[in-house]
C-alpha positions, 0 to 999 in steps of 0.5 A: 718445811725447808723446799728442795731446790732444782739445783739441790737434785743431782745429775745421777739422779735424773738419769735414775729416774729418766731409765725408771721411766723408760722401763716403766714404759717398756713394761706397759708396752712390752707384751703389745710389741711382742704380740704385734711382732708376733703377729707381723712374723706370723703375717710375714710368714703366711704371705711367704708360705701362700706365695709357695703354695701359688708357685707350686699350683702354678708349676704343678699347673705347666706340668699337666698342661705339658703332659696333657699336650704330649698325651694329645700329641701321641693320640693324634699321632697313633691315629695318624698311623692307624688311618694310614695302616687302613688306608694301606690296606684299602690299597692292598685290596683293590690291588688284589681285586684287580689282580683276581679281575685281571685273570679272567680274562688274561691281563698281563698289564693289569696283572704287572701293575696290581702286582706292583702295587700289592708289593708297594704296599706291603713295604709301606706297611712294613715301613708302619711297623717300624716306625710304631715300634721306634715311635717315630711320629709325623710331625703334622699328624692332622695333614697325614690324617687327611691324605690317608683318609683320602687313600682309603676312599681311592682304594675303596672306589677302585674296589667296587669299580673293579667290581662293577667291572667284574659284575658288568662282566658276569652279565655280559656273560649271562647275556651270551649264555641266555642268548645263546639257551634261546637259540637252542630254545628256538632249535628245540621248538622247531624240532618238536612243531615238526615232530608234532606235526608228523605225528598230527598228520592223518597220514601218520596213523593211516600208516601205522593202520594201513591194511587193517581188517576187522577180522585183524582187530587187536587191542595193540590197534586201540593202544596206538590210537589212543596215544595219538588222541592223548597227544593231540589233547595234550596239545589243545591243552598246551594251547588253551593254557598259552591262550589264557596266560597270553590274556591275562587269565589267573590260571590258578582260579581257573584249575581250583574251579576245575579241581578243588582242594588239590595240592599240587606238587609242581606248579606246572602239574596244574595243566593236568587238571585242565587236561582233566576238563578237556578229556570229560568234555571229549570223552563225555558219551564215548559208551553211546554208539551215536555219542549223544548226537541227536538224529543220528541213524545207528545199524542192527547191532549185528552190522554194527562192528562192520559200520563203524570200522568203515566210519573209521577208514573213512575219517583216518586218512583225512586231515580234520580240516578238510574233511570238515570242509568236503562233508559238513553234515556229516556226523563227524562234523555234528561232534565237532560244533558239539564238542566245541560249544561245550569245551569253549566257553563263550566267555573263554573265547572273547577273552582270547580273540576279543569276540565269539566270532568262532561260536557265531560260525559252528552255530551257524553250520561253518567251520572257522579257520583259525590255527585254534580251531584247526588244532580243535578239530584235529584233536577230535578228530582222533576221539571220534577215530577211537570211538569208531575203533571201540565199537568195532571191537567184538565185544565193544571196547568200554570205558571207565574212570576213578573218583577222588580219593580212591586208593591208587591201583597200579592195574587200573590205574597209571600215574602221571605224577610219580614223585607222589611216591617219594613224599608217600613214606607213611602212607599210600597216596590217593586219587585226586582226579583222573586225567584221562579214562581208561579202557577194557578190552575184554579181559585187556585193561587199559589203565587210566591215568591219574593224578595222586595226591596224599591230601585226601579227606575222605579214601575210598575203595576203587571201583571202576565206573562207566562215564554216563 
C-alpha cells in the first residue's frame, strides 16, 4: 500500500479538521459553560439582590429609628407641659389659699400680691395653651421638667404653710374663746355658790317661816321645806360625785351596784341614781317619830304635834355646824353620827381623804370640821327639820315611794327625766327607780320623783308603799 506523505495533505485540509476539532471540543464542553454561566449569572445575581435586601433592612432600619426618636421626643416634651401645666396650677393654688387667708384678718399686702400671682399665673397658662396648640416645644424638655416639678413642690409647701398658718390661727381663736367660756364659767360658779349659800343659810328658811304657828300649819309649809332638803341632797350629791372622780373612782361601777340594768339616756342622768341611795339612807325611818334613834324619849301622842313643832323652831334658825357644836347629845346630833356611818362608807371615805379620820371623830361623839362634813350636816339638817314639821301635822304627814317597773303616774308620780317621753312613741315608760319619796297630807299629795325608763322587764301595777 502506497504510505500518505505529510506533504501529500493539504493546507485546507488541516485547517478542516484543526475547526473539526474545536467544535468537537465545543461540543463537549458547551452545556458545562452554559450551565456554569448560568450558575455565575445566578450567583451574580443573588449577591445583587442580598445586598438590595441589606440596603433596604438598613434604610428601613434609620427610618424607625428616626420615627422612634421624634416620638420619644414628643413624649417628653408633652410631659415637660403637663408638669409645668401642674406646677401652674400648684401656683394657682397657693395663691388663692393665700388670697382666702389674707382676708381675715384684713391683709392688703398679702392680698395685692396673691393677686398678682394669681394673674401671673393665669398668663402662664394661657401662654401653655398656646404653645400645645402651635407645638411649640422646649428645646431640653428634661431641664423644664425639673424646674416644674420643683414649682409644684413651692406651691404645695406654701399651701400647707398657709394652712398651717390658717390652723395656728383658728386655735388661737379657740384659745380666747375657751378662755374667754372659763371666765364666764368662774362668774357662773360664784354666782350659783353665792346663790346656794343664801338659799343653804338657816336664816333663809326661818324667814320664809318666820312667825309661824301650828295652828297655821298648811301643807305650803311642808312644800318649802321639802324644796330646800332636796336641794341641799342635790348638793351633797354633787359633792360625793366631784369626790369620786377626783379619786379616780369608776363612777359607772358605783351607779350599776346602786341600780342595776338601768339605761340611762344622759350620761349625767347617773347621779340621780346616787341621789337615789343619798335619799334611802336619809329618808330611812322618816315614818317613825323618834326616826330609829335608840333611847329616844317621845311625849303622849296627844302633846306629840306641839313637841315636835317646837324641835323644829329650835333647829330652823341655827346653821347645823353650830348647833352641832352647842348640843352634841342632842337628838338632832344622835341623827347626824347615825346617818353619816350608814351614808359614808368607810371605804368611800379613805378613797377620798386618805384615812377615816371623820368616822374616828362621830364614833368618837365629835363633829369633824371639814367642808364635807359641814355640807353633810347642813343636808340633814333640813330632813330632820322636815320630819319634825311632818309629825306636826294633824294628821301626820306620811311617806311612800314606788318600785321598779311600775307604770308611770302623773298624780303620784313627778319625772326628773322627760325626754323619756319622747322616745316612748309605742308605749308608756316605766319606773326604773324613785329618786326622792313622796308625801301625802291628807288628802294632798305630794308626788315623788322618779326616773323613767322604758327597759323593763317586768311592769307592775303602782301602789303606794310606806318606807319601813
Amino acid at each position: 500500500m502506497e504510505s500518505v506523505k505529510p506533504s501529500a495533505v493539504t493546507p485546507r485540509k488541516k485547517l478542516a479538521r484543526s475547526f473539526a476539532k474545536v467544535l468537537h471540543v465545543k461540543a463537549l464542553i458547551g452545556i458545562a459553560s452554559v450551565d456554569g454561566l448560568k450558575n455565575v449569572v445566578i450567583s451574580d445575581a443573588n449577591l445583587k439582590d442580598e445586598g438590595g435586601m441589606v440596603n433596604n433592612k438598613t434604610a428601613l432600619n434609620n427610618n424607625w429609628s428616626r420615627d422612634e426618636d421624634e416620638e420619644l421626643q414628643e413624649r417628653v416634651a408633652n410631659e415637660a407641659l403637663l408638669a409645668k401645666l401642674f406646677a401652674s396650677i400648684s401656683s394657682v393654688k397657693a395663691a388663692y389659699a393665700q388670697l382666702q387667708f389674707s382676708q381675715s384678718p384684713f391683709d392688703p399686702d398679702g392680698i395685692e400680691a396673691a393677686d398678682q400671682l394669681l394673674v401671673s399665673e393665669l398668663k402662664n397658662l394661657s401662654e401653655l395653651k398656646q404653645c400645645y396648640l402651635k407645638k411649640q416645644f422646649d428645646s431640653s424638655p428634661e431641664t423644664e421638667i425639673l424646674a416644674a416639678e420643683s414649682k409644684e413642690l413651692q406651691g404645695v409647701i406654701k399651701t400647707y404653710e398657709i394652712m398651717g398658718k390658717k390652723l395656728e390661727s383658728q386655735v388661737r381663736l379657740k384659745d380666747s374663746e375657751i378662755i374667754f367660756l372659763r371666765e364666764k364659767l368662774e362668774e357662773a360658779n360664784k354666782q350659783n355658790k353665792a346663790i346656794e349659800k343664801r338659799l343653804n343659810q338657816s336664816g333663809q328658811l326661818s324667814s320664809v317661816l318666820d312667825n309661824l304657828h301650828i295652828s297655821g300649819l298648811n301643807p305650803s309649809h311642808f312644800v318649802t321645806v321639802l324644796r330646800h332638803a332636796v336641794r341641799s341632797i342635790r348638793n351633797f350629791v354633787r359633792l360625793i360625785v366631784d369626790e369620786m372622780r377626783s379619786s379616780g373612782w369608776d363612777v359607772d361601777a358605783a351607779v350599776d351596784a346602786i341600780e342595776q340594768n338601768v339605761a340611762y339616756l344622759v350620761e349625767d342622768h347617773k347621779c340621780f341614781a346616787i341621789e337615789a341611795f343619798v335619799c334611802r339612807e336619809m329618808f330611812d325611818a322618816f315614818h317613825f317619830p323618834n326616826f330609829s334613834l335608840a333611847n329616844e324619849s317621845l311625849p303622849d301622842r296627844s302633846r306629840m304635834p306641839q313637841w315636835f313643832f317646837g324641835k323644829f323652831n329650835e333647829v330652823k334658825s341655827m346653821k347645823a355646824k353650830d348647833f352641832l357644836a352647842e348640843r352634841p347629845r342632842s337628838s338632832f346630833a344622835k341623827f347626824c353620827r347615825v346617818k353619816y356611818l350608814r351614808l359614808v362608807h368607810p371605804k368611800m371615805e379613805s378613797s377620798f381623804f386618805g384615812n377615816m379620820s371623820h368616822r374616828n371623830i362621830v364614833n368618837a361623839g365629835g363633829f369633824p370640821d371639814t367642808a364635807f362634813f359641814t355640807s353633810f350636816a347642813e343636808m340633814a339638817k333640813r330632813v330632820w327639820l322636815l320630819h319634825c314639821l311632818a309629825f306636826s301635822f294633824e294628821p301626820q304627814v306620811s311617806i311612800f315611794q314606788v318600785g321598779r317597773g311600775c307604770r308611770f303616774s302623773d298624780v303620784y308620780m313627778e319625772s326628773v327625766n322627760d325626754e323619756m317621753f319622747l322616745y316612748s312613741v309605742e308605749s308608756d315608760p316605766h319606773v326604773a327607780f324613785t329618786v326622792v319619796p313622796g308625801f301625802r297630807i291628807g288628802k294632798t299629795v305630794l308626788q315623788c320623783q322618779v326616773y323613767l325608763s322604758q327597759h323593763q322587764s317586768k311592769v307592775k301595777k303602782f301602789t303606794s308603799t310606806k318606807q319601813r
